[in-house]
C-alpha positions in Angstrom: 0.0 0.0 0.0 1.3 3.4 -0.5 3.1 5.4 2.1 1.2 8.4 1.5 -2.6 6.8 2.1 -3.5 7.4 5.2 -7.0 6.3 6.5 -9.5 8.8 7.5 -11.3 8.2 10.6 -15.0 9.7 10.4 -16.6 11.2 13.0 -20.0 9.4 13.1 -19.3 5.2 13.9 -21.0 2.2 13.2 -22.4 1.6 16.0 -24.1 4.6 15.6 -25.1 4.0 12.1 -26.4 0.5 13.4 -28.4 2.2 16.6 -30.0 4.7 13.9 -31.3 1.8 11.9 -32.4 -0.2 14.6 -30.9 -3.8 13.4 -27.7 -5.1 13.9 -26.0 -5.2 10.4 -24.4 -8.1 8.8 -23.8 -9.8 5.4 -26.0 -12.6 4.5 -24.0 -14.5 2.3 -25.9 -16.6 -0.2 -23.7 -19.3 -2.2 -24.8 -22.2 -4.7 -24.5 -23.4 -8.1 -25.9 -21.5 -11.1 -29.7 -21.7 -10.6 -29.8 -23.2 -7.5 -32.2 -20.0 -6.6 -29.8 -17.7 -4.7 -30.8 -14.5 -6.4 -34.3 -15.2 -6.1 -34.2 -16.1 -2.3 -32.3 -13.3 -1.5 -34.8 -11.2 -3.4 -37.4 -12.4 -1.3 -35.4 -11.9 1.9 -35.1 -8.4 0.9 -38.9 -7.9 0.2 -39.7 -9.9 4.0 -37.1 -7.1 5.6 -38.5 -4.1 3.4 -41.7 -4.7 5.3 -40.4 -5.0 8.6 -38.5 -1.8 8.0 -35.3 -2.9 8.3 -32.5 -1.5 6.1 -30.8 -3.7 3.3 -29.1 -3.9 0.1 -29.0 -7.1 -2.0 -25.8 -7.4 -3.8 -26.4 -9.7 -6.9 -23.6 -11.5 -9.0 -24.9 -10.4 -12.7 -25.9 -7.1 -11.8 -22.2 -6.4 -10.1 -20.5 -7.9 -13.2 -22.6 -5.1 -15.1 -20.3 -2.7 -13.6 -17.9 -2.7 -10.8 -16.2 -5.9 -12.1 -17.0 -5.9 -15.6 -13.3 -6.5 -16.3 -13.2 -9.8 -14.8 -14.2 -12.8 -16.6 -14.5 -16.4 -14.9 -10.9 -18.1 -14.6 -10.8 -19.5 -11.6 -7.8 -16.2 -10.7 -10.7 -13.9 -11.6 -13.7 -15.4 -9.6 -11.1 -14.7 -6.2 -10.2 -10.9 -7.6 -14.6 -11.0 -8.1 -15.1 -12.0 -4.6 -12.6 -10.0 -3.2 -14.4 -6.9 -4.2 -17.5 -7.8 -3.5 -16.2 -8.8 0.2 -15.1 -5.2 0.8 -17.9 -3.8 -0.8 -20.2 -5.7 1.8 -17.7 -4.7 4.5 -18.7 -1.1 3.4 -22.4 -1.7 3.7 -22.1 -3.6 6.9 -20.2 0.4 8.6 -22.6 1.4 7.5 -25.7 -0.1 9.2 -27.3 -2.2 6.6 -28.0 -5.8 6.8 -26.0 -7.2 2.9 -27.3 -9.9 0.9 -24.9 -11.3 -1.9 -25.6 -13.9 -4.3 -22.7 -14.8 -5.9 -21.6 -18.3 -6.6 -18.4 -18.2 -4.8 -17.5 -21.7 -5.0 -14.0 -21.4 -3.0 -14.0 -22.3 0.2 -11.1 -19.9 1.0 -12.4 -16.9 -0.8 -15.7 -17.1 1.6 -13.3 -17.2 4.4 -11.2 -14.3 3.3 -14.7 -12.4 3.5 -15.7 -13.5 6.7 -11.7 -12.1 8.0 -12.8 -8.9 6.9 -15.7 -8.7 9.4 -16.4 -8.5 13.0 -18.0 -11.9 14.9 -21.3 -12.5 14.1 -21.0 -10.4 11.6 -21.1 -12.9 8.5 -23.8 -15.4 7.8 -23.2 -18.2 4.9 -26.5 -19.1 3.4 -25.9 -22.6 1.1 -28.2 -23.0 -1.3 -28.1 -26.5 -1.1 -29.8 -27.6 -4.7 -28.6 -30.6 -6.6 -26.6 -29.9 -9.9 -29.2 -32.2 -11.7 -32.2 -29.8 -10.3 -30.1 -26.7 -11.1 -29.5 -28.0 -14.9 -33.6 -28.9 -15.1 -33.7 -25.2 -14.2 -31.2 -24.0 -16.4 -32.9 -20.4 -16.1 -30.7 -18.7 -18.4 -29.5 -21.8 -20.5 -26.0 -22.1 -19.2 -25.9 -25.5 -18.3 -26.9 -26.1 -21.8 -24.3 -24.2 -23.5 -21.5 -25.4 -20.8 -22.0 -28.8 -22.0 -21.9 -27.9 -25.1 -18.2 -26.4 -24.7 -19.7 -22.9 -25.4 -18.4 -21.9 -21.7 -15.4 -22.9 -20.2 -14.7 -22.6 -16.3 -18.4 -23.4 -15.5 -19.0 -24.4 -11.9 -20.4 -27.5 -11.8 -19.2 -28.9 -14.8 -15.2 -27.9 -15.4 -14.8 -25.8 -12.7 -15.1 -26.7 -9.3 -17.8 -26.0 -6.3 -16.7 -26.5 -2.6 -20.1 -26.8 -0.6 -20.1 -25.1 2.8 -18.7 -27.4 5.8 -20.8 -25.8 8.4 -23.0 -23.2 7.0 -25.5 -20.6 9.8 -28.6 -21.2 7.4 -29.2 -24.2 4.9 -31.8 -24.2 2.5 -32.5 -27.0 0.3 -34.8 -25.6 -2.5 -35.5 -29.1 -4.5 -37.6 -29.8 -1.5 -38.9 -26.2 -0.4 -40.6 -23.3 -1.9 -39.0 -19.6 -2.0 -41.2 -18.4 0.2 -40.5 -21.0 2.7 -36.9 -20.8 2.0 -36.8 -17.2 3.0 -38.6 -17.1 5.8 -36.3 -19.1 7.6 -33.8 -16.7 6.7 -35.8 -14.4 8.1 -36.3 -16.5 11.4 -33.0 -16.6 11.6 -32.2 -13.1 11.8 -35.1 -12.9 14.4 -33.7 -15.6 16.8 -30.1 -14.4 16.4 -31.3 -10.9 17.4 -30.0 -9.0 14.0 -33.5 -7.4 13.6 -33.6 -5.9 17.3 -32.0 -2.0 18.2 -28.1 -2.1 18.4 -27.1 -2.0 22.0 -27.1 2.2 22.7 -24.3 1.2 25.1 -22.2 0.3 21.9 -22.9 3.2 20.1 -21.6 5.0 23.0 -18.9 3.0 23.7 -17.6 3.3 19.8 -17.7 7.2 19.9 -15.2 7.2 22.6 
């Protein structure tokens, strides 16, 4: 890093951010193969907290690669560089307040690590999409499957590129044998029992400012 960056501490913190909001922010961190539902989960997780006015942004993996990382492609070099960003990008919505949802395939075990290193405890939540690669390729929502097979796309997770499942994930969700709506409600439950939906402690906000 160079010498002459120095980091600029603000004056509001987020624990005050977090105490504003009235939720205690963290990423939710949605990972599965292609079509295994993770952008239309998360979707619905953000509709479930929009009414419960709680503050959120979903982070999705096309829409990103529309413009922040539109100069990466999917060698297995630039998937880590894609996840890296995105990781401090969630980091950045996490100061400030919001509760991040991602959907990105992230099949690397160590990449979803690296992430959760760059947060606080408690602070990340892996969400596996748990869906077999034979219901994902039925899906096949945006035929991708179809043309990996068809050696139209190389590095395709799944197929020639490699997916390493979660070991111990905080939410599973197995959508071959439950709907969306049942799927992100227990997200939602989740967040309920773990307390991420509740005020942030006004003793922490205080205690940050110092």
């Amino acid at each position: 890093m160079n010498d002459n960056i120095v980091w600029h501490k603000a004056s509001v913190n987020p624990g005050q951010r977090a105490a504003l909001k009235q939720q205690k922010p963290a990423v939710l961190w949605f990972t599965g193969l292609s079509g295994s539902g993770k952008s239309t989960i998360a979707n619905a997780v953000e509709l479930k907290l929009l009414t419960l006015h709680k503050h959120s942004y979903l982070l999705d993996g096309d829409n990103v690669r529309h413009g922040l990382n539109n100069d990466l492609g999917f060698s297995d070099a630039d998937r880590v560089e894609n996840i890296r960003r995105i990781g401090e990008v969630a980091k950045l919505f996490v100061d400030s307040g919001c509760l991040v949802l991602t959907a990105f395939i992230s099949p690397f075990l160590s990449d979803r690590e690296q992430v959760k290193q760059l947060l606080a405890q408690g602070q990340f939540i892996e969400v596996f999409v748990d869906t077999p690669i034979d219901v994902c390729e039925a899906r096949d929502p945006k035929g991708l499957y179809k043309k990996a097979r068809a050696g139209e796309i190389k590095h395709f997770t799944g197929i020639d590129s490699d997916y390493q499942a979660p070991v111990n994930p905080n939410i599973w969700l197995k959508t071959a044998e439950h709907s969306v709506e049942r799927c992100a409600q227990q997200v939602v439950d989740y967040l309920a029992q773990q307390g991420y939906l509740e005020q942030a402690h006004s003793e922490q906000a205080h205690s940050e400012a110092q």
